[in-house]
Backbone as XML, in Angstrom:
<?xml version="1.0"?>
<chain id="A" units="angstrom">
  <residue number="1" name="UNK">
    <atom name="N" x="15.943" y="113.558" z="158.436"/>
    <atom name="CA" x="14.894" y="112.632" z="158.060"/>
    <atom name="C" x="14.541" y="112.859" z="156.601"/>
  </residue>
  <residue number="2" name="UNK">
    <atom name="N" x="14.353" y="111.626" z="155.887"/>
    <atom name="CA" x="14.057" y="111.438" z="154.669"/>
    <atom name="C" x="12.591" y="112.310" z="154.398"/>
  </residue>
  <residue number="3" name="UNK">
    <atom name="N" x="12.265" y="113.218" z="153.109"/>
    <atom name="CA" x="11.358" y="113.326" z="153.307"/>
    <atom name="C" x="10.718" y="112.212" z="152.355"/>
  </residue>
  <residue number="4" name="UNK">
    <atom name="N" x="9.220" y="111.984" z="152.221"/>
    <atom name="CA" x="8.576" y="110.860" z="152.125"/>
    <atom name="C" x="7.503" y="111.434" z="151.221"/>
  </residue>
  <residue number="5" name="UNK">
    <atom name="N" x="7.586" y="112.630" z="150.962"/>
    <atom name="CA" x="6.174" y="113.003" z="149.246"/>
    <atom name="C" x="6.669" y="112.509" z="148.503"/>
  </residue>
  <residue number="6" name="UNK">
    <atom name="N" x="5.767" y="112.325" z="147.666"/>
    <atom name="CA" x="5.972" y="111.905" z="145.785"/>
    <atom name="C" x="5.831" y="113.572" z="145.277"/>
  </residue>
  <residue number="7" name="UNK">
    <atom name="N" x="4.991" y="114.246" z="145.860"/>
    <atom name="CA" x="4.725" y="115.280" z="144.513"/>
    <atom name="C" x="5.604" y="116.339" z="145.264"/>
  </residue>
  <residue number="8" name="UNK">
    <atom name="N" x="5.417" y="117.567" z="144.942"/>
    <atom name="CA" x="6.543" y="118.473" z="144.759"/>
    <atom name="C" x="5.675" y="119.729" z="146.091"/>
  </residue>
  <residue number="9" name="UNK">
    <atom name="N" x="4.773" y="119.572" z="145.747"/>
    <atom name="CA" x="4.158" y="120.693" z="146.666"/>
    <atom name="C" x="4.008" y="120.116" z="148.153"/>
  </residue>
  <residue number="10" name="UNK">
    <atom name="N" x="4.065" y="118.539" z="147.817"/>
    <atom name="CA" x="3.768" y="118.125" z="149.370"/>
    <atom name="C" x="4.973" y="118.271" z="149.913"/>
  </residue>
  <residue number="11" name="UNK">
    <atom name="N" x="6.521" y="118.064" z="149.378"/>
    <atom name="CA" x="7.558" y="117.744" z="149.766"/>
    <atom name="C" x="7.979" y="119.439" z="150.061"/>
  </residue>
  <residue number="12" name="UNK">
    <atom name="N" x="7.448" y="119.929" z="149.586"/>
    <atom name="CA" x="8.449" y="121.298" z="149.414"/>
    <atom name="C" x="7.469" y="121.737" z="151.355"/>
  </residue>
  <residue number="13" name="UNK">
    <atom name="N" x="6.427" y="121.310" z="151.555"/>
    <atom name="CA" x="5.740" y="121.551" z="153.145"/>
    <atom name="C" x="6.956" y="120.836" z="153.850"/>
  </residue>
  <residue number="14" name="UNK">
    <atom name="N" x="7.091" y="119.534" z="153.348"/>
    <atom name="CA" x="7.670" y="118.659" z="154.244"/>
    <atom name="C" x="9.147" y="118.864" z="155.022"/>
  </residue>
  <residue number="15" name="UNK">
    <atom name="N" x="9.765" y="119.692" z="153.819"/>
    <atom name="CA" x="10.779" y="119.852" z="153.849"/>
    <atom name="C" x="11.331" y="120.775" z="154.898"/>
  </residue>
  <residue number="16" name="UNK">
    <atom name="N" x="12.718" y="120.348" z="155.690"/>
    <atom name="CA" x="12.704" y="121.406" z="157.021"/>
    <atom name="C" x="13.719" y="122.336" z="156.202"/>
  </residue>
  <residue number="17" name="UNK">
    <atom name="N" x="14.429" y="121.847" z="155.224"/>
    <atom name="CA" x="15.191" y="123.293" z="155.269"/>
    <atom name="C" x="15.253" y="123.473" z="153.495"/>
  </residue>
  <residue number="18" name="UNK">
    <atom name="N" x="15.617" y="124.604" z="152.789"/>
    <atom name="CA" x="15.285" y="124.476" z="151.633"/>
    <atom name="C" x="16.762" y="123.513" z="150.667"/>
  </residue>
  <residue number="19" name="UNK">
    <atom name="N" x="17.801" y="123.155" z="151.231"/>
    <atom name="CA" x="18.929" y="122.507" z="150.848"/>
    <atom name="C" x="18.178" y="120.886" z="150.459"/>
  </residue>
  <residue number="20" name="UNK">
    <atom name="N" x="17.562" y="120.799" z="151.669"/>
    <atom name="CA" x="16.434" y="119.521" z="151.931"/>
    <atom name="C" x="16.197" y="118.916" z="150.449"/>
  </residue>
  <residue number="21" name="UNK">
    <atom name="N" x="14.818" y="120.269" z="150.254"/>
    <atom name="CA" x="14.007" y="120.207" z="148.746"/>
    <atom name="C" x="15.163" y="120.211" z="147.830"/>
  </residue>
  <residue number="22" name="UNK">
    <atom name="N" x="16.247" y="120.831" z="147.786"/>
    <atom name="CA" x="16.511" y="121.015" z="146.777"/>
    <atom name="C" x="17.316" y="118.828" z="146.186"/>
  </residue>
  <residue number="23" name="UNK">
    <atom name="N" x="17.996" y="118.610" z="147.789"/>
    <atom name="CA" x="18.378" y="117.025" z="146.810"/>
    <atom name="C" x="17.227" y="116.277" z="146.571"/>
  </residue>
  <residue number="24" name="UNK">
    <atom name="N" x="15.830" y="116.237" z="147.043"/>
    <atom name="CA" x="14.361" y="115.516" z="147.136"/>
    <atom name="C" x="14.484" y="115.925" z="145.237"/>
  </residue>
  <residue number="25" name="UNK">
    <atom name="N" x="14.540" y="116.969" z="144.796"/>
    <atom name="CA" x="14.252" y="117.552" z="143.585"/>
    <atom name="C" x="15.666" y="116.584" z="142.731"/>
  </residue>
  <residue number="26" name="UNK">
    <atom name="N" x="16.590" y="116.916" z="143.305"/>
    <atom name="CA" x="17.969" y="116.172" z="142.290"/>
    <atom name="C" x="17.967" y="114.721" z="142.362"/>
  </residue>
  <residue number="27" name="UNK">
    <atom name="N" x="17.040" y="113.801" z="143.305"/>
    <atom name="CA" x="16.817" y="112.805" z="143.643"/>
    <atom name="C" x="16.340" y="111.956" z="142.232"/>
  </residue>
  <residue number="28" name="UNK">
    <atom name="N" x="14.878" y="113.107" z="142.280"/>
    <atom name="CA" x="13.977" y="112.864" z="140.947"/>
    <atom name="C" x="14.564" y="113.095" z="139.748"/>
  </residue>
  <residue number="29" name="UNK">
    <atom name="N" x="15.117" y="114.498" z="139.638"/>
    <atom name="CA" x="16.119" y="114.581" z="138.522"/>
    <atom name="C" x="17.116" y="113.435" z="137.712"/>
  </residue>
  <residue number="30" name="UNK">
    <atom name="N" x="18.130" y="113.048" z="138.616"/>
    <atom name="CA" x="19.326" y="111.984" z="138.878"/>
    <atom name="C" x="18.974" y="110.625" z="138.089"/>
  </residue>
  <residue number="31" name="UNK">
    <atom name="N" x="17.832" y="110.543" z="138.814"/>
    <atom name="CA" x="17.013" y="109.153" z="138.549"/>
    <atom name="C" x="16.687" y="109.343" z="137.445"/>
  </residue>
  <residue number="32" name="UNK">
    <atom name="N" x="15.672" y="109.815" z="136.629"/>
    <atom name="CA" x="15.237" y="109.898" z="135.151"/>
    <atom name="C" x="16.704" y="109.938" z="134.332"/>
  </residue>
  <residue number="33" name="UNK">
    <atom name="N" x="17.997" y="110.782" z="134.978"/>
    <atom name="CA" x="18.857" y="110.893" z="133.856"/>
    <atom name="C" x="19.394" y="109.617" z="133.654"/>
  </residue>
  <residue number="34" name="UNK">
    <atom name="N" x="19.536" y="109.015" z="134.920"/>
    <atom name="CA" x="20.460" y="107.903" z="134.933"/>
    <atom name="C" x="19.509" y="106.623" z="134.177"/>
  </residue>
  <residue number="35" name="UNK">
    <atom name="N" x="18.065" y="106.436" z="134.207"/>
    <atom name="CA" x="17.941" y="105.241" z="133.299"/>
    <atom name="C" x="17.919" y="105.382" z="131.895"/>
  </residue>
  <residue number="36" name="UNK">
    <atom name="N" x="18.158" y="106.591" z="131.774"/>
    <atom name="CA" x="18.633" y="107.244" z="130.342"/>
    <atom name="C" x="19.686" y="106.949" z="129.950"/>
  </residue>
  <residue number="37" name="UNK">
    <atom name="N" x="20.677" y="107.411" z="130.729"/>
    <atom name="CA" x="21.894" y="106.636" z="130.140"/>
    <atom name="C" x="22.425" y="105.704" z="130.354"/>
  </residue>
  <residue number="38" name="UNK">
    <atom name="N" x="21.380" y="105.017" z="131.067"/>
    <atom name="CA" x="22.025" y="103.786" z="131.406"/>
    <atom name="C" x="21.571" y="102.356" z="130.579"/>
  </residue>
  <residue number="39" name="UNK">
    <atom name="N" x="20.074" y="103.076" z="129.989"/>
    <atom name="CA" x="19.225" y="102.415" z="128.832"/>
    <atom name="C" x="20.182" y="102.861" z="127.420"/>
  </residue>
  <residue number="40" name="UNK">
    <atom name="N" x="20.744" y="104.495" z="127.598"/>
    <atom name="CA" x="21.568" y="104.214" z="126.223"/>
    <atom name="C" x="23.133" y="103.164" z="125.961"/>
  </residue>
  <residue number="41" name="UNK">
    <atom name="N" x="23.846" y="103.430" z="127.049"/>
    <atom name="CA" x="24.670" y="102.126" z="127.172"/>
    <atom name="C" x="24.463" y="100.990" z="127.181"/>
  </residue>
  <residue number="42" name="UNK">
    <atom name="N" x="23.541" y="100.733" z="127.777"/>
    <atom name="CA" x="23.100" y="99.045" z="127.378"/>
    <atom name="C" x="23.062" y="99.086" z="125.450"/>
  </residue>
  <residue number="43" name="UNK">
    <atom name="N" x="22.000" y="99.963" z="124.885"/>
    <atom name="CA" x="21.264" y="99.679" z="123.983"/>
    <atom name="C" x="22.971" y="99.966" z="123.283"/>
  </residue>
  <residue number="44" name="UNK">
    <atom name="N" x="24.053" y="100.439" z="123.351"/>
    <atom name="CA" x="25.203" y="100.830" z="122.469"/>
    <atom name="C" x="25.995" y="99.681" z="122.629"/>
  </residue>
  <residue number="45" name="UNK">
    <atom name="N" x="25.976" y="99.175" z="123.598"/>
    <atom name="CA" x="26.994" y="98.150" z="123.667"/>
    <atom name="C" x="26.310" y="96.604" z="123.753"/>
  </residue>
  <residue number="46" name="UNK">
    <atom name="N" x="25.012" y="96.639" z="124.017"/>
    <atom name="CA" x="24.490" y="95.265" z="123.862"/>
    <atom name="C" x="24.087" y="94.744" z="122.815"/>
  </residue>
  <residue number="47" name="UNK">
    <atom name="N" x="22.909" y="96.081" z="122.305"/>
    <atom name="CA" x="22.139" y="95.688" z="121.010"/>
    <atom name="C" x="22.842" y="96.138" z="119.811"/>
  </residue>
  <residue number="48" name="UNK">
    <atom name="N" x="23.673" y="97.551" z="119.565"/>
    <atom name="CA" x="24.104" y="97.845" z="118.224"/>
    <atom name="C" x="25.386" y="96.608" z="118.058"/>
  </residue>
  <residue number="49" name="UNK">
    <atom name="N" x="25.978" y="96.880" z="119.381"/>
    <atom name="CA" x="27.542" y="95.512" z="119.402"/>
    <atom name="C" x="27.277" y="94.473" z="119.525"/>
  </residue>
  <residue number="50" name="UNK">
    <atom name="N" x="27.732" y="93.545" z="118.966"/>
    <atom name="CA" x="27.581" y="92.096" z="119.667"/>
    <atom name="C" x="28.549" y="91.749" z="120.620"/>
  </residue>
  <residue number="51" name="UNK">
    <atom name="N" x="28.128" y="91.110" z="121.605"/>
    <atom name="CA" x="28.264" y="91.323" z="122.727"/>
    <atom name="C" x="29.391" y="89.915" z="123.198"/>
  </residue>
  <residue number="52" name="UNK">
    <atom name="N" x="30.001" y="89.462" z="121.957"/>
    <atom name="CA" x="31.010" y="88.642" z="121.872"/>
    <atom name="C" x="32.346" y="89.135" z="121.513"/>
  </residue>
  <residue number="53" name="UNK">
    <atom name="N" x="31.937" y="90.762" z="120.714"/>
    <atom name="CA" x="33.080" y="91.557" z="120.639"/>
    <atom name="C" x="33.744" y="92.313" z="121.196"/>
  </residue>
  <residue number="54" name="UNK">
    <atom name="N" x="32.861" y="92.797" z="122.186"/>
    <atom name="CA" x="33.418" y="93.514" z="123.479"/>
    <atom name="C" x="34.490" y="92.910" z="124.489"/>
  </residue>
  <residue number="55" name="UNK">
    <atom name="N" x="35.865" y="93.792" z="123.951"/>
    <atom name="CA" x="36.613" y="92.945" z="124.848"/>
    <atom name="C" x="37.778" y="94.119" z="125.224"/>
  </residue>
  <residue number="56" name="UNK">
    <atom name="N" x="39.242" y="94.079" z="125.503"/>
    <atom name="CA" x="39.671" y="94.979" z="126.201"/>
    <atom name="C" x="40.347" y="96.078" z="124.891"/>
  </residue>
  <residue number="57" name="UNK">
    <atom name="N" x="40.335" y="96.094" z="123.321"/>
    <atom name="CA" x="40.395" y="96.685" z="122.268"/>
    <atom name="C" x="39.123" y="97.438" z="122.071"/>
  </residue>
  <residue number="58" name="UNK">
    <atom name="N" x="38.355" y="96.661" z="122.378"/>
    <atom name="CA" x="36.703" y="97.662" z="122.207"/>
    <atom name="C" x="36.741" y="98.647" z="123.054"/>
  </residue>
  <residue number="59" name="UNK">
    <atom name="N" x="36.722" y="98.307" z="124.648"/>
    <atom name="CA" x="36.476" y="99.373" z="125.165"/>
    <atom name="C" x="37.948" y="100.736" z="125.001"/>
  </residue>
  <residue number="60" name="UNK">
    <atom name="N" x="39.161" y="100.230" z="124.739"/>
    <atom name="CA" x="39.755" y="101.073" z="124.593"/>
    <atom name="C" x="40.030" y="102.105" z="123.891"/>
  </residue>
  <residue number="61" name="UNK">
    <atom name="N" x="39.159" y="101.497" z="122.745"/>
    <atom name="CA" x="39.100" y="102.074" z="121.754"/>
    <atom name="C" x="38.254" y="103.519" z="121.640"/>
  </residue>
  <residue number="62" name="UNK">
    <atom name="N" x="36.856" y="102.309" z="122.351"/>
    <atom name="CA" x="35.815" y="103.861" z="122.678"/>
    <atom name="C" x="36.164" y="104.087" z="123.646"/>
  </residue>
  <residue number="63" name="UNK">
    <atom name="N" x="36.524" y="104.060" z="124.719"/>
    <atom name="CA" x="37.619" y="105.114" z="125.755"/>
    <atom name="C" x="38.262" y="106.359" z="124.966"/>
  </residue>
  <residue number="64" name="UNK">
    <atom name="N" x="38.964" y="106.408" z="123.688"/>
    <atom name="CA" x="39.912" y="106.887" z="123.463"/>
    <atom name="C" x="39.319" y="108.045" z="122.959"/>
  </residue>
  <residue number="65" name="UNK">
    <atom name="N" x="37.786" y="108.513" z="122.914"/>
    <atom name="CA" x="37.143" y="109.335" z="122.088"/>
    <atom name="C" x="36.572" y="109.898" z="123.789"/>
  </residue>
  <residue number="66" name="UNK">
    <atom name="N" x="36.675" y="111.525" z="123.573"/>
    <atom name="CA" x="36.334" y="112.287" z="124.380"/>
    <atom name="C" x="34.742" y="112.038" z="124.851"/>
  </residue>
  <residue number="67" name="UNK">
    <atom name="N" x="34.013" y="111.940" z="123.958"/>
    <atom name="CA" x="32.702" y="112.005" z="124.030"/>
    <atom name="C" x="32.161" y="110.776" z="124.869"/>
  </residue>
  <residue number="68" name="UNK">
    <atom name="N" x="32.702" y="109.899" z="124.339"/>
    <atom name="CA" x="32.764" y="108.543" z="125.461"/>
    <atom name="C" x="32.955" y="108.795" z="126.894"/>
  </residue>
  <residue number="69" name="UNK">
    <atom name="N" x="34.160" y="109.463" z="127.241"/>
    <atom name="CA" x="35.026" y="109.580" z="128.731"/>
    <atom name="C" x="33.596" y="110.310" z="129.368"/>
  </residue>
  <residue number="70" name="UNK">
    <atom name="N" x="33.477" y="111.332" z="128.218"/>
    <atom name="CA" x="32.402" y="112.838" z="129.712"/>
    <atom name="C" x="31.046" y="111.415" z="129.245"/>
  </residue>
  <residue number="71" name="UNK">
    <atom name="N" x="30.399" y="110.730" z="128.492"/>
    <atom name="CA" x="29.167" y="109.891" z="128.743"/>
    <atom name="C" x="29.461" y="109.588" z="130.017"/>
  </residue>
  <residue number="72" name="UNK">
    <atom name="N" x="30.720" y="108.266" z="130.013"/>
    <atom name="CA" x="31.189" y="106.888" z="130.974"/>
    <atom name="C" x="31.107" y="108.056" z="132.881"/>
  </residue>
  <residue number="73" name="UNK">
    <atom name="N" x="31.751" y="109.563" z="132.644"/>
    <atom name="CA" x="32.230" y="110.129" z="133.703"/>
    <atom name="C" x="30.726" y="110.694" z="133.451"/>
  </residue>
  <residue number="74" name="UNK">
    <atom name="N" x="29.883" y="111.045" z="133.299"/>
    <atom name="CA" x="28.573" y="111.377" z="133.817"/>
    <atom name="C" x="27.522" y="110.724" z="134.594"/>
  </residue>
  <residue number="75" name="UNK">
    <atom name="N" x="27.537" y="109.203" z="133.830"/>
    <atom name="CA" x="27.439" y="108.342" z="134.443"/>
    <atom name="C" x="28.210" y="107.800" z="135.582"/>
  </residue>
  <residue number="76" name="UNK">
    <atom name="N" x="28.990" y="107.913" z="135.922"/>
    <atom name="CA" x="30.021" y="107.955" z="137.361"/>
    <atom name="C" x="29.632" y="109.028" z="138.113"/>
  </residue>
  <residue number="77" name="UNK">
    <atom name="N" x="29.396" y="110.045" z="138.123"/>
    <atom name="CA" x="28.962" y="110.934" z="138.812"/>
    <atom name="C" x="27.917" y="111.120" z="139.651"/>
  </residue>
  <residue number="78" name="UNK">
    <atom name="N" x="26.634" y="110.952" z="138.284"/>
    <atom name="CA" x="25.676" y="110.807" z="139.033"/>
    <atom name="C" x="25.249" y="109.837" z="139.701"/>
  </residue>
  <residue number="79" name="UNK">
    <atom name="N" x="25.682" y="108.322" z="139.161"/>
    <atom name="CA" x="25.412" y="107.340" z="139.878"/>
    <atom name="C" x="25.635" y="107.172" z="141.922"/>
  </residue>
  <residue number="80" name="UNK">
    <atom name="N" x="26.992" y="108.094" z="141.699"/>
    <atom name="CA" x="27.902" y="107.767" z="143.139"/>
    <atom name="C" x="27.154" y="108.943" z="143.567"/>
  </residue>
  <residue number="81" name="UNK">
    <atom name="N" x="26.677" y="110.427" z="143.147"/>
    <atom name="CA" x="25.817" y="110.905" z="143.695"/>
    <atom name="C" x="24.508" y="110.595" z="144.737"/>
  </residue>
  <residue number="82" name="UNK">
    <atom name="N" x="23.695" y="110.350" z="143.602"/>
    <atom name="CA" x="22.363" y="109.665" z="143.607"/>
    <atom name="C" x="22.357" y="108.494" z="144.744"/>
  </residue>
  <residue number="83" name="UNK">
    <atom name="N" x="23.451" y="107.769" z="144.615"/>
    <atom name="CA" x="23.329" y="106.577" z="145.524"/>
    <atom name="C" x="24.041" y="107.360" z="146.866"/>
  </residue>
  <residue number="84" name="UNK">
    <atom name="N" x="24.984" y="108.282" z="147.019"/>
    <atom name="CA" x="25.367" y="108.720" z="148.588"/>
    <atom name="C" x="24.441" y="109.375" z="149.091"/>
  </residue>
  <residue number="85" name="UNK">
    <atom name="N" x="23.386" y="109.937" z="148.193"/>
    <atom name="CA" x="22.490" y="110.905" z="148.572"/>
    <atom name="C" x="21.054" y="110.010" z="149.196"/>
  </residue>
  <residue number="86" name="UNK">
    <atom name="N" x="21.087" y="109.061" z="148.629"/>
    <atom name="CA" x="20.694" y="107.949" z="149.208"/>
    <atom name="C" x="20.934" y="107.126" z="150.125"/>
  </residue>
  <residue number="87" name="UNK">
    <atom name="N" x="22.175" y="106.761" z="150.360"/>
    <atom name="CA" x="22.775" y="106.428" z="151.821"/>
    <atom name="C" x="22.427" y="106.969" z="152.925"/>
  </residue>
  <residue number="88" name="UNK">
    <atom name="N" x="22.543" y="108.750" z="152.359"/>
    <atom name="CA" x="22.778" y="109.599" z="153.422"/>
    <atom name="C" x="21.075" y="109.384" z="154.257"/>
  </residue>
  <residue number="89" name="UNK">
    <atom name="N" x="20.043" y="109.504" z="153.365"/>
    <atom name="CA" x="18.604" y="109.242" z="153.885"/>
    <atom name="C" x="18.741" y="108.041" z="154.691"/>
  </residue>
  <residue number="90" name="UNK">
    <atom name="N" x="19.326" y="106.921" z="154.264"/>
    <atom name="CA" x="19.422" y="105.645" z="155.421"/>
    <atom name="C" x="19.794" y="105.744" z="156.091"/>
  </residue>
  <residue number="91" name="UNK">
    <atom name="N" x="21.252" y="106.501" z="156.524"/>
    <atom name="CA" x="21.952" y="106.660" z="157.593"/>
    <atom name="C" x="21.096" y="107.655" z="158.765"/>
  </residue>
  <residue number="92" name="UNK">
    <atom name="N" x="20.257" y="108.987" z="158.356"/>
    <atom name="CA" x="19.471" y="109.599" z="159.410"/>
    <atom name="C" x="18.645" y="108.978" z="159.529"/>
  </residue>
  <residue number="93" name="UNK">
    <atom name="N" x="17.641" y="107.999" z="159.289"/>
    <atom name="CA" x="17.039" y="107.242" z="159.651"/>
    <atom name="C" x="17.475" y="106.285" z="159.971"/>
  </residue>
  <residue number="94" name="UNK">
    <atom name="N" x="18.324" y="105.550" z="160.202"/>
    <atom name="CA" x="18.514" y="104.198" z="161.030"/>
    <atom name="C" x="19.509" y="104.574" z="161.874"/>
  </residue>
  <residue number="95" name="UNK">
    <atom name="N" x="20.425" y="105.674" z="161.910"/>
    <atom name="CA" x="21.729" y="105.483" z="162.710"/>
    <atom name="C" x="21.123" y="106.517" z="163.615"/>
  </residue>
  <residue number="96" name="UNK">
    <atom name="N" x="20.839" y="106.306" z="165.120"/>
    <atom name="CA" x="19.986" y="107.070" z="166.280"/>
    <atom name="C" x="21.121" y="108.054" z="166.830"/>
  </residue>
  <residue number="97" name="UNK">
    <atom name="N" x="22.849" y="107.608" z="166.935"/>
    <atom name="CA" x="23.178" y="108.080" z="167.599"/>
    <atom name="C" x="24.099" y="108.847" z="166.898"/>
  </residue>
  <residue number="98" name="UNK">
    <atom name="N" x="24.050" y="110.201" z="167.090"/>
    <atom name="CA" x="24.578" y="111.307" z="166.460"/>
    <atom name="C" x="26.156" y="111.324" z="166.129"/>
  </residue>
  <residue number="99" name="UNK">
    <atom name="N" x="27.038" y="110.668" z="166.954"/>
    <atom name="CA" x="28.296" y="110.072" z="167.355"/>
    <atom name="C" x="28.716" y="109.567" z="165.953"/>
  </residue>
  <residue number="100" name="UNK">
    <atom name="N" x="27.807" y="108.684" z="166.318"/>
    <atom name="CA" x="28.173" y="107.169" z="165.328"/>
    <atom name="C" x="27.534" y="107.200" z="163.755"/>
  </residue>
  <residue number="101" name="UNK">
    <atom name="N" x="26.523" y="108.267" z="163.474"/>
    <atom name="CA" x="25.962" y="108.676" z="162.308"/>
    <atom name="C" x="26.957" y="109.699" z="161.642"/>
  </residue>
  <residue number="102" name="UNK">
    <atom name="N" x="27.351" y="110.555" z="162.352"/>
    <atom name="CA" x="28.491" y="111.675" z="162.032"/>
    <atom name="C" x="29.541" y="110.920" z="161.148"/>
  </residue>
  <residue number="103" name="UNK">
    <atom name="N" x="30.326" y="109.818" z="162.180"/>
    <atom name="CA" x="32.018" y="108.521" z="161.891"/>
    <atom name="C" x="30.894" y="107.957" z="160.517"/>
  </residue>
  <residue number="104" name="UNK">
    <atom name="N" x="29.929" y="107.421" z="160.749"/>
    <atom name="CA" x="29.789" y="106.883" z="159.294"/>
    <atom name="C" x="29.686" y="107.538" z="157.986"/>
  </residue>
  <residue number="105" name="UNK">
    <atom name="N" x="28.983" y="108.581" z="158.285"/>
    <atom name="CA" x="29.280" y="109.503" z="157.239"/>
    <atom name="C" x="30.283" y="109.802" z="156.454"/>
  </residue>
  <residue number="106" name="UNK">
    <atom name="N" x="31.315" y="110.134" z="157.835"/>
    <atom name="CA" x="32.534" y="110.631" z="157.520"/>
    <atom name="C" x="33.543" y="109.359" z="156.272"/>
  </residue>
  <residue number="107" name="UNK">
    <atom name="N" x="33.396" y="108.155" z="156.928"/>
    <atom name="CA" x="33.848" y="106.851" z="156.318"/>
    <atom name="C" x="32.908" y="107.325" z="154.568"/>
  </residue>
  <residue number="108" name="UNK">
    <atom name="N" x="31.972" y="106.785" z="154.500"/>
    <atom name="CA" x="30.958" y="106.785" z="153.241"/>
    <atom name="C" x="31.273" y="107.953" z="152.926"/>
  </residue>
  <residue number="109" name="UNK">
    <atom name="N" x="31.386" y="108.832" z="153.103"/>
    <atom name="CA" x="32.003" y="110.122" z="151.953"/>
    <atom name="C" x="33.349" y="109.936" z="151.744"/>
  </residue>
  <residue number="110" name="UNK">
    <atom name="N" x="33.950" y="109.864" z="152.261"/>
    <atom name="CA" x="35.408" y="108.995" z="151.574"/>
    <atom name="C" x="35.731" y="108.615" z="151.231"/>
  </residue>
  <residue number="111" name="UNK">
    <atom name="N" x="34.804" y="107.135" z="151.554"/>
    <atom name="CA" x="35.293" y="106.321" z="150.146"/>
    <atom name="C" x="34.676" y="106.391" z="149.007"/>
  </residue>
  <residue number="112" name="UNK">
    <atom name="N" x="33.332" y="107.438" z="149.031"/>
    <atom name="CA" x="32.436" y="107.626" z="147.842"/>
    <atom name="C" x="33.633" y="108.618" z="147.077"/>
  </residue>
  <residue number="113" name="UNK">
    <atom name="N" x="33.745" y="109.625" z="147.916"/>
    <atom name="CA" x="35.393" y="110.321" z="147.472"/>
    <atom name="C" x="36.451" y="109.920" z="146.667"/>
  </residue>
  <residue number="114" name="UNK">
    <atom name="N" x="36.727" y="108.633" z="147.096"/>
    <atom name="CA" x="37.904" y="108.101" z="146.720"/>
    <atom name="C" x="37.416" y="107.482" z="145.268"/>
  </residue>
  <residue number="115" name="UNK">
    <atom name="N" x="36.607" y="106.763" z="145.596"/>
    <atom name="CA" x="36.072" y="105.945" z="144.038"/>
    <atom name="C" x="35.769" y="107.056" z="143.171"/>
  </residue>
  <residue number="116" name="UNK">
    <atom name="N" x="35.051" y="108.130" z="143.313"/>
    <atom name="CA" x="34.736" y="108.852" z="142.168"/>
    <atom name="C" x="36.583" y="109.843" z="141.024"/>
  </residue>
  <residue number="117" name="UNK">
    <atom name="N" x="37.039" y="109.937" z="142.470"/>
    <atom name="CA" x="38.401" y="109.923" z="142.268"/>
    <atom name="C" x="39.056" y="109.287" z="141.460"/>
  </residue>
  <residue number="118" name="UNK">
    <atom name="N" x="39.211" y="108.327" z="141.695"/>
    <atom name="CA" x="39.977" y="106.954" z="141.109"/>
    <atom name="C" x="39.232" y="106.352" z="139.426"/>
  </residue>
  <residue number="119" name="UNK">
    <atom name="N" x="37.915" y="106.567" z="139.758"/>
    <atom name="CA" x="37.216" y="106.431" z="138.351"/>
    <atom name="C" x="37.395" y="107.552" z="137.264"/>
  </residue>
  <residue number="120" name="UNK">
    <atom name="N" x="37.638" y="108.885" z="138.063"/>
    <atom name="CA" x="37.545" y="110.143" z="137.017"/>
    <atom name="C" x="39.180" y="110.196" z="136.518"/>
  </residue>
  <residue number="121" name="UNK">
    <atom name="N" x="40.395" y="109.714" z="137.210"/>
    <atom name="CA" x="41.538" y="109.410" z="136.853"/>
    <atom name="C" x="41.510" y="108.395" z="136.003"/>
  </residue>
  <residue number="122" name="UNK">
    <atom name="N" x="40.840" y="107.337" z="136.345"/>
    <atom name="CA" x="41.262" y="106.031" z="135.709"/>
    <atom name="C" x="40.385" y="106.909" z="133.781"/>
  </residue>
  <residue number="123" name="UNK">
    <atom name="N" x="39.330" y="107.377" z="134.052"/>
    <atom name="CA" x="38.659" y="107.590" z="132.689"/>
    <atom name="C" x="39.424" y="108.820" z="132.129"/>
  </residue>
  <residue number="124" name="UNK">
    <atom name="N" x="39.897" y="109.865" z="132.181"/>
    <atom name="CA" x="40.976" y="110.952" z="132.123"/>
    <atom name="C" x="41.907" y="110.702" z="131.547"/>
  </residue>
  <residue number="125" name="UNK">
    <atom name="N" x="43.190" y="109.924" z="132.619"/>
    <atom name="CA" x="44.549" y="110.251" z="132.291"/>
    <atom name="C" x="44.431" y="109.031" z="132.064"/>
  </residue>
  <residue number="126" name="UNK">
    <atom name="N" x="43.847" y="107.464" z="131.903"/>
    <atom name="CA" x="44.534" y="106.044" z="131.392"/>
    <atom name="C" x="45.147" y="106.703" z="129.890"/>
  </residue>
  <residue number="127" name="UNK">
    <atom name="N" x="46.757" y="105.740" z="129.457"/>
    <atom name="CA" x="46.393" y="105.940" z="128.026"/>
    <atom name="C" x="45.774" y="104.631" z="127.350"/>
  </residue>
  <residue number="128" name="UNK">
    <atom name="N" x="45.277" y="104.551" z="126.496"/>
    <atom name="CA" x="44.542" y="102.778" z="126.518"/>
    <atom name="C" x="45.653" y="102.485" z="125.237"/>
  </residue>
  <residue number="129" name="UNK">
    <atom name="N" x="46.429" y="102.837" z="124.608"/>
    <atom name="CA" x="47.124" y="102.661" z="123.551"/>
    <atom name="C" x="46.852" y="102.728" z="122.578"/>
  </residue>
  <residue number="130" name="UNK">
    <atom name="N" x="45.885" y="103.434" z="122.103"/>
    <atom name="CA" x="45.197" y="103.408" z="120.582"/>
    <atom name="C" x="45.516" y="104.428" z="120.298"/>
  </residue>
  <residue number="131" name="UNK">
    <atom name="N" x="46.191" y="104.505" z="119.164"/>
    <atom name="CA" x="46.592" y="105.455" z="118.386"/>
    <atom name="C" x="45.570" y="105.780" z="117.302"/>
  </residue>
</chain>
């Protein structure tokens, strides 16, 4: 069960086990980082770029710079985090039967698996051709 405080002292009562508190805490964490960087990507690619230039040379380009890949793959991370860790609260609360909450799990971490996979390859090893 989801716990349901806002503040830290209520949640840390609420909490049945301390693994609990600790994603309630990375929840809050996750969240502040992510409209951070998700306010700095907008503001890099909407407002400094014009947004008529962005096309498959742009991004390859900034692809091709390390500092870009670990931004783009941080943002991949935590996003698919944050949001399974979030699932996972929907799924003990709505899915009653232990059976069938377990198989979904199992599915939704897999393919959360697979995509973070496939994104950390695709941002890694693509070569985009820019020399």
């Amino acid at each position: 069960m989801a716990i349901k405080s806002k503040r830290y002292q209520e949640a840390r009562l609420e909490a049945s086990t301390n693994l609990e508190l600790y994603w309630w805490v990375f929840m809050r964490i996750s969240g502040v980082v992510l409209v951070f960087l998700v306010i700095g990507h907008m503001w890099m690619n909407a407002i400094l770029t014009d947004i008529n230039k962005i096309n498959y040379d742009y991004v390859a380009q900034r692809l091709s710079q390390t500092t870009w890949k670990i931004y783009d793959w941080l943002m991949l991370a935590l996003g698919l985090l944050h949001g399974a860790n979030g699932l996972r609260y929907v799924m003990d609360d709505w899915i009653r039967d232990p059976a069938k909450r377990f198989w979904t799990k199992v599915v939704v971490y897999s393919l959360i698996a697979f995509l973070f996979a496939l994104g950390s390859f695709s941002l890694f090893n693509h070569d985009f051709g820019v020399k």
